[in-house]
Structure formats: C-alpha cells, structure tokens
C-alpha positions in Angstrom: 111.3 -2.8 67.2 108.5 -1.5 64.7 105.0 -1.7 65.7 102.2 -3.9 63.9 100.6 -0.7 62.6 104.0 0.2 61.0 104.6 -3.1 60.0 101.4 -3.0 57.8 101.1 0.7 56.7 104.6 -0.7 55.1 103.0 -3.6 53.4 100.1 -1.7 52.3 102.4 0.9 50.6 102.9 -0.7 47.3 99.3 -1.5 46.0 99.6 1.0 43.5 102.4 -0.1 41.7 100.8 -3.7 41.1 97.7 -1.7 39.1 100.6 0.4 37.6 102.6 -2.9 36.6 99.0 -4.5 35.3 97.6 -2.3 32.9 100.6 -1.6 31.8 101.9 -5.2 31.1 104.0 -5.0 27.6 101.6 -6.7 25.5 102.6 -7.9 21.5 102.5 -5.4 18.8 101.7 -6.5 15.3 104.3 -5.3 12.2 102.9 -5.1 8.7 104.7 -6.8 6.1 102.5 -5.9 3.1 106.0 -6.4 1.0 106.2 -9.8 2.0 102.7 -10.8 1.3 103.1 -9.5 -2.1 106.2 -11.5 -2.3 104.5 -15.1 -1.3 101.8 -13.9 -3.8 101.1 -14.2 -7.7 99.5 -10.6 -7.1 101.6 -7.8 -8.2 102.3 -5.4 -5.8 100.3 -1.8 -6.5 102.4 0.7 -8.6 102.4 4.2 -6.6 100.1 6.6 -8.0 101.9 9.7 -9.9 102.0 12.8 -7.7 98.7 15.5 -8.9 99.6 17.7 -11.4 99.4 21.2 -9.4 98.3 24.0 -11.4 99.8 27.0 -11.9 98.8 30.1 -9.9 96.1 32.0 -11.7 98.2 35.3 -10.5 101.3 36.4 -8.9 101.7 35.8 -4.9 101.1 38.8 -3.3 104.3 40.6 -1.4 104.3 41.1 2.4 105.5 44.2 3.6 109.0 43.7 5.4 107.2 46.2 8.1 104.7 44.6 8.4 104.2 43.5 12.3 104.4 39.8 13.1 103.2 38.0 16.1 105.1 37.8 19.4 106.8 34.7 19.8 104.5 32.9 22.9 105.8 33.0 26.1 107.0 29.8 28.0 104.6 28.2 30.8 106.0 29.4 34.0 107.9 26.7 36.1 105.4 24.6 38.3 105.8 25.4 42.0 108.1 23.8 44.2 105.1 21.7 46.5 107.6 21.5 49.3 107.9 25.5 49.5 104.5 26.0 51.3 102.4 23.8 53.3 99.3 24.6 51.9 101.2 22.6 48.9 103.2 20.2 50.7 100.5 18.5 52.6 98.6 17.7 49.4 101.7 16.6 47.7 102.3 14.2 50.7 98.5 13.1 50.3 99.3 11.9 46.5 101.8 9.8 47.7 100.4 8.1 49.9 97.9 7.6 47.7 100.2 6.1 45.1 101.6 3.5 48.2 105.1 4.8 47.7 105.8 5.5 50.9 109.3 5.2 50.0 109.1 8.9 47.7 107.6 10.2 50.9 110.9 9.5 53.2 112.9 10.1 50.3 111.4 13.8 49.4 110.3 14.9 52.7 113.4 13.6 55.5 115.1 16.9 55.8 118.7 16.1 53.8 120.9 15.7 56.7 119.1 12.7 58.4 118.3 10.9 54.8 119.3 7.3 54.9 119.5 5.8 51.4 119.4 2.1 53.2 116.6 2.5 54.4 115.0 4.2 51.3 116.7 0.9 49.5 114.5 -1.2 52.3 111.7 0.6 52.0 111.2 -0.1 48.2 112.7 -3.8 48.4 109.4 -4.0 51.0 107.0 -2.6 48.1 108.7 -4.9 45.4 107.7 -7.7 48.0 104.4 -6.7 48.3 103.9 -6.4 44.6 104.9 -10.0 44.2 102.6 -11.3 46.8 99.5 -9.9 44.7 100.7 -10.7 41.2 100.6 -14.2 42.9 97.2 -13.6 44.5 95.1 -10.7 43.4 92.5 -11.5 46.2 94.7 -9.4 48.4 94.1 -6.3 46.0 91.1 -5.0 47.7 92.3 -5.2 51.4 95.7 -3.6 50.1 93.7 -0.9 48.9 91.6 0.0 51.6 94.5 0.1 53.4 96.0 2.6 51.6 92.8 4.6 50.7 92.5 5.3 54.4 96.5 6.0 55.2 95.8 8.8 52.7 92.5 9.9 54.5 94.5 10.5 57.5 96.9 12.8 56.0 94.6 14.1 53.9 92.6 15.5 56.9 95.9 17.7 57.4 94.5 19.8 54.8 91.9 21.4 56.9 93.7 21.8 60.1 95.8 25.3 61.1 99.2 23.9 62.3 101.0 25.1 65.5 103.9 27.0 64.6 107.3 27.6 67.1 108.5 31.0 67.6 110.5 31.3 65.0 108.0 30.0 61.9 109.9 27.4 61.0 108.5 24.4 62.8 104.9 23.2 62.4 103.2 21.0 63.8 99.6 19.2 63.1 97.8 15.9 65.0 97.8 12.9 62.8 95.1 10.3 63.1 96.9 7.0 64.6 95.9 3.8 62.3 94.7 0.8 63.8 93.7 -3.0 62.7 90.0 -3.5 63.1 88.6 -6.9 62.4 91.5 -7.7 59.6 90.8 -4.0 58.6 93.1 -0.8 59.1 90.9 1.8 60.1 91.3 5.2 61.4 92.0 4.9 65.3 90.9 6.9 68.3 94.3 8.9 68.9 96.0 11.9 67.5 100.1 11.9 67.3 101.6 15.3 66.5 103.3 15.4 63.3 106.2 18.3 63.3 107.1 20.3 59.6 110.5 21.9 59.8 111.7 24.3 56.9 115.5 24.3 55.5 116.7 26.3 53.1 112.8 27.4 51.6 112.0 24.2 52.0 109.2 22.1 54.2 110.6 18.3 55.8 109.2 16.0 58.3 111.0 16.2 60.7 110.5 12.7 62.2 109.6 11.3 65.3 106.5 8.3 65.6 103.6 8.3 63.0 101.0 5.9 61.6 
C-alpha cells in the first residue's frame, strides 16, 4: 500500500503541465483577405509598382583569384552531454524534473532498463492528466500544487552539495534524501533522511529503487 506522502508527491507532480497547457492555450489567428475587401468594394485594387530600373555598373566586376583562400566551413556544435553519464549532471537533470512535476520522465529516464515498467509509467501520467483536470476546474489549487512541487525539488536539489557513498566497486552511490511530510495542509521538508542508491549500467547512472519521498 503507498504511503500519504507518496500519494501526494504523485498528485503534486503535474502542476507544471497545467501552466504549460495555459499559456499555451491555441488561441484564434486572424487571415487577411485584402482580395476580398477589394472585391466587396467600388475601390480598385492597387496596381503593383514596376520593379526599379537598376543601373548599369559604372565598371567591370572585378575577378577573384581562383587561389584565393576562402573561409573554413564552421564547425558543428559538439553533441550536448549525455546528463545520465556523471552525477555531477545527473542529479541536476533529476532536479529539473521534478521541477517540471513530471515525475513520470523521472521513472521513465532514470529506472535502470531491466526493471522499467511501462504500466506503471502509463499510471503515472494518467495520475498527472488527473491532476491537470482538477486545476483547469479550480485554479485555487495552483498555489498549493506548486509549493508542493517547489519543495520536492528542494529536496533533491540539496543532492547537489552532498559527496555520495560509493561501494567498492564505483558503481553504486548512495546519498540521504530529505523525507517529505504534510504540515498543516502543507508538504514540507521532514526531519528524516532515506538513502537514495545511484547504480551505473552500461556508462550510464539509474536509481536504483527502493523507498523515497
């Protein structure tokens, strides 16, 4: 059974998307139909001006050397970084999701490949579509949805400035996570830490699972 806390770090998740959906609601655009109007009118329509007469060159173009050197071509932007390569990338990456409410993109991306489960993913963002209904309906819950997902980021953000535990081998690591907690209708950060275990595969950082906010 999933604790309260789970219950509504999972609600809070999708805040984001509601501002996405509205600023970005489709709104009308207006077409010009300047022929039209002419049409419906006694006004003639406007002949087109005749192109400018260009004058002829006072001399002849000068001739470019065929040796003479051109340019380089410019060189393509390198790639951008795989985040999930390093932690010092990966944690931040995380951050911005969490951030964005899609806690959905953060199971997706980050539960190692062999212990992804697409239903759930498909749950997960059924539960952020939900939650983006409830506040189109009733934008009063915007600023609690928010909060709530202003401090879910804080918690991971404060990942950034910790040195995780690493196993043996260097391919676990492990930080303590802040525990979120409901304080007078509020979630807040709570009093306990929970580890929170990185494991890499193939060049690659995943959670590796286990309890979390």
């Amino acid at each position: 059974m999933k604790s309260p806390n789970f219950i509504l770090r999972v609600l809070v998740t999708a805040i984001i998307g509601i501002l996405v959906w509205w600023f970005l609601r489709p709104t009308p655009k207006t077409q010009e139909k300047t022929a039209a109007a002419y049409a419906s009118s006694n006004v003639a329509a406007p002949k087109p001006l005749a192109p400018p007469q260009i004058a002829k060159p006072l001399a002849s173009p000068v001739k470019v050397n065929s040796q003479t050197t051109t340019s380089a071509p410019p060189v393509a932007a390198p790639a951008e970084a795989d985040p999930q390569a390093d932690l010092k990338t990966a944690i931040p990456d995380i951050v911005r999701l969490f951030r964005a409410g899609d806690d959905a993109a953060f199971e997706q991306t980050y539960t190692p490949p062999d212990k992804l489960d697409p239903e759930r993913i498909q749950q997960l963002q059924a539960q952020q579509q939900q939650i983006r209904d409830m506040v189109a309906q009733d934008p009063r819950m915007l600023p609690m949805m928010q909060s709530g997902i202003d401090t879910a980021a804080q918690s991971y953000e404060a990942l950034e400035t910790q040195t995780p535990t690493f196993n043996a081998s260097g391919d676990e690591a492990t930080y303590m996570l802040t525990r979120l907690k409901v304080s007078n209708g509020k979630v807040v950060l709570g009093d306990t830490q929970i580890p929170m275990t990185f494991v890499k595969i193939n060049g690659k950082w995943y959670w590796k699972g286990g309890d979390r906010n």
